[in-house]
C-alpha positions in Angstrom: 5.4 -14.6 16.4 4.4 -14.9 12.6 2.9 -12.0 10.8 -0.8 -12.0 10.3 -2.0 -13.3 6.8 -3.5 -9.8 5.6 -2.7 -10.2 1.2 -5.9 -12.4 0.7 -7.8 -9.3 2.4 -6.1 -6.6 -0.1 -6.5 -9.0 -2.9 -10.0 -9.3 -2.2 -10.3 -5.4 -2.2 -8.5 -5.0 -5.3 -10.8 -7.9 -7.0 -14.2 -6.2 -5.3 -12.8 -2.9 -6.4 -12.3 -4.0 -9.7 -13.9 -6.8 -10.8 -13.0 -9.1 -13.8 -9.4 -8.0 -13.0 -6.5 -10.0 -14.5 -3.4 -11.3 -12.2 -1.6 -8.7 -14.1 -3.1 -6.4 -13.1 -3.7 -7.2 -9.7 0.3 -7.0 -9.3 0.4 -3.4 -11.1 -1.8 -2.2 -8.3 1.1 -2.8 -6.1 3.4 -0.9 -7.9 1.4 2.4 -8.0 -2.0 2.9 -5.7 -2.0 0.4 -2.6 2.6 0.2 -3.3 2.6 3.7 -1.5 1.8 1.8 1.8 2.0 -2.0 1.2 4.5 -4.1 -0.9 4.1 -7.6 -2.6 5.5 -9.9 -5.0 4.1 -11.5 -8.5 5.5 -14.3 -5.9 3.5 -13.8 -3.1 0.7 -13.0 -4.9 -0.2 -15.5 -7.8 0.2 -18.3 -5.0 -1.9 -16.4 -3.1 -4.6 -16.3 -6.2 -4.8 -19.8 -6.5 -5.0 -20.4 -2.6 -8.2 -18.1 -2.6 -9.6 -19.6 -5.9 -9.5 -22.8 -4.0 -11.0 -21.6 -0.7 -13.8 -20.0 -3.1 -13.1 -16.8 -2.5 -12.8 -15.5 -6.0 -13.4 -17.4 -9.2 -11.1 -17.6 -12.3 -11.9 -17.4 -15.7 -10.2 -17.2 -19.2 -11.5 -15.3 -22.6 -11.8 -16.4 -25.9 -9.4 -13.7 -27.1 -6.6 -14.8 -24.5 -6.8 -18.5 -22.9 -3.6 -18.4 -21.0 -4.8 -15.0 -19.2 -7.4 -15.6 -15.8 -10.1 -12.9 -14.9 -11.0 -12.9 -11.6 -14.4 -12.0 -9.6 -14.7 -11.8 -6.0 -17.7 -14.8 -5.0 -20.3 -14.4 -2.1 -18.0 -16.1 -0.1 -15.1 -13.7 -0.5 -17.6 -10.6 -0.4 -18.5 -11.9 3.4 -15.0 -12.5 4.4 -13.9 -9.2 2.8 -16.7 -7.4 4.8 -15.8 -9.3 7.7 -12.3 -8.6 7.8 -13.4 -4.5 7.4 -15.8 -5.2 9.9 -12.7 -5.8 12.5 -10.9 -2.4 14.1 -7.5 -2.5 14.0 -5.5 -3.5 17.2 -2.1 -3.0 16.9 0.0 0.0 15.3 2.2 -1.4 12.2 5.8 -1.9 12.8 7.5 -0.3 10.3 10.9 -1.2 8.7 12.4 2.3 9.2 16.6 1.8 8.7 16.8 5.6 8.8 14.8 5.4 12.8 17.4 2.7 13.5 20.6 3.9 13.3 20.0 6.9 14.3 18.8 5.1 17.7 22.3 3.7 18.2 24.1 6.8 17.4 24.9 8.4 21.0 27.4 11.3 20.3 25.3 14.4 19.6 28.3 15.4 17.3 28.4 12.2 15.7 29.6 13.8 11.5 26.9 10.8 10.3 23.7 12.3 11.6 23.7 15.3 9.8 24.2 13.1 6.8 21.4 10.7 7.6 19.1 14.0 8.2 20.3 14.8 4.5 19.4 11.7 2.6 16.4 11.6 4.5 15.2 14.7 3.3 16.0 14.3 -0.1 14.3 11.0 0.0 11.0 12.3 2.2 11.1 15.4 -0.3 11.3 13.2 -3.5 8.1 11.1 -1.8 6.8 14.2 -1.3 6.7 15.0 -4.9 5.0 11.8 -6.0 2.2 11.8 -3.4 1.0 15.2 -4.6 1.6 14.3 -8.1 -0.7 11.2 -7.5 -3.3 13.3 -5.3 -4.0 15.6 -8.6 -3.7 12.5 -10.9 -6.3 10.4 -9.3 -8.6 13.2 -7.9 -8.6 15.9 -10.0 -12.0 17.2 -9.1 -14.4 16.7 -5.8 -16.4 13.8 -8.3 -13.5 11.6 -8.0 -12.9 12.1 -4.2 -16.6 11.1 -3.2 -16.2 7.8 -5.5 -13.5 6.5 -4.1 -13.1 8.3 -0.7 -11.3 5.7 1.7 -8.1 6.0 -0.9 -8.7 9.7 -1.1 -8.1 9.7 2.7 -5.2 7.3 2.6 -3.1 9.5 0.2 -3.7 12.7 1.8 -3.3 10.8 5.4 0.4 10.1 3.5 1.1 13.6 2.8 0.2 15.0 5.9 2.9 11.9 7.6 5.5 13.3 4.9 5.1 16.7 5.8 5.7 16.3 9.2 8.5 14.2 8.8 10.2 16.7 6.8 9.4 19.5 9.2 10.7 17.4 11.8 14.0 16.7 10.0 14.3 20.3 9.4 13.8 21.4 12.9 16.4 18.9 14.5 18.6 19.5 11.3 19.3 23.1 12.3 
């Protein structure tokens, strides 16, 4: 079964959040806020720009200062199709793409020497996510002002903190 369409709903988000936002820009919000729980590509998404832009669900504009670069603004039809798609509860946990879940599922000796190097990497690499999240929780919300105006993303990185924590305490515990 093919994977539900959802980057026209996040780039909607990202225009609504931030209107007058170049494509540019739009991709660097992969690589830092919304990249801590969901990838794409300057591939996926400039395609996926121009798709929306002909639906009329944002509009594109250039500047006098920079013709080649387009602004985009979410239209009234994108604001009822973004509202609509948040309007929707969510049916279905995500299936994540976890290699580390994986083979440890098809390891069956208890003794096997490579799970208490998967456990090891794992660590490291949940304890170096770690790191970042808090990092980003004091960047972007430094004081109780910045948590009420954007309080949804508040949640979301302190929702991935509390998942890191526990992975790492789990690790731990079946590690000893």
């Amino acid at each position: 079964m093919p994977k539900k369409r959802i980057l026209p709903f996040i780039i909607l988000g990202i225009i609504n959040n931030r209107p007058h936002i170049t494509g540019r820009e739009i991709t660097a919000e992969f690589e830092t806020e919304i990249g801590d729980f969901w990838r794409a590509s300057h591939s996926q998404i400039y395609p996926e720009l121009k798709r929306m832009v002909n639906d009329g669900w944002i509009a594109a504009s250039t500047s006098q200062e920079n013709a080649k670069e387009r602004y985009y603004q979410i239209t009234l039809e994108g604001q009822e199709v973004l509202n609509h798609w948040l309007d929707q509860l969510v049916t279905d946990l995500p299936i994540h793409e976890d290699l580390f879940s994986l083979k440890l599922f098809f390891i069956k000796d208890k003794k096997d020497k490579r799970i208490p190097q998967l456990i090891n990497r794992q660590l490291l690499l949940l304890e170096k996510e770690l790191k970042y999240l808090q990092r980003r929780l004091k960047q972007v919300f430094p004081n109780k002002t910045a948590i009420k105006s954007n309080y949804g993303h508040y949640l979301i990185l302190t929702r991935a903190i509390s998942r890191t924590k526990g992975q790492i305490a789990w690790l731990k515990e079946i590690g000893e």
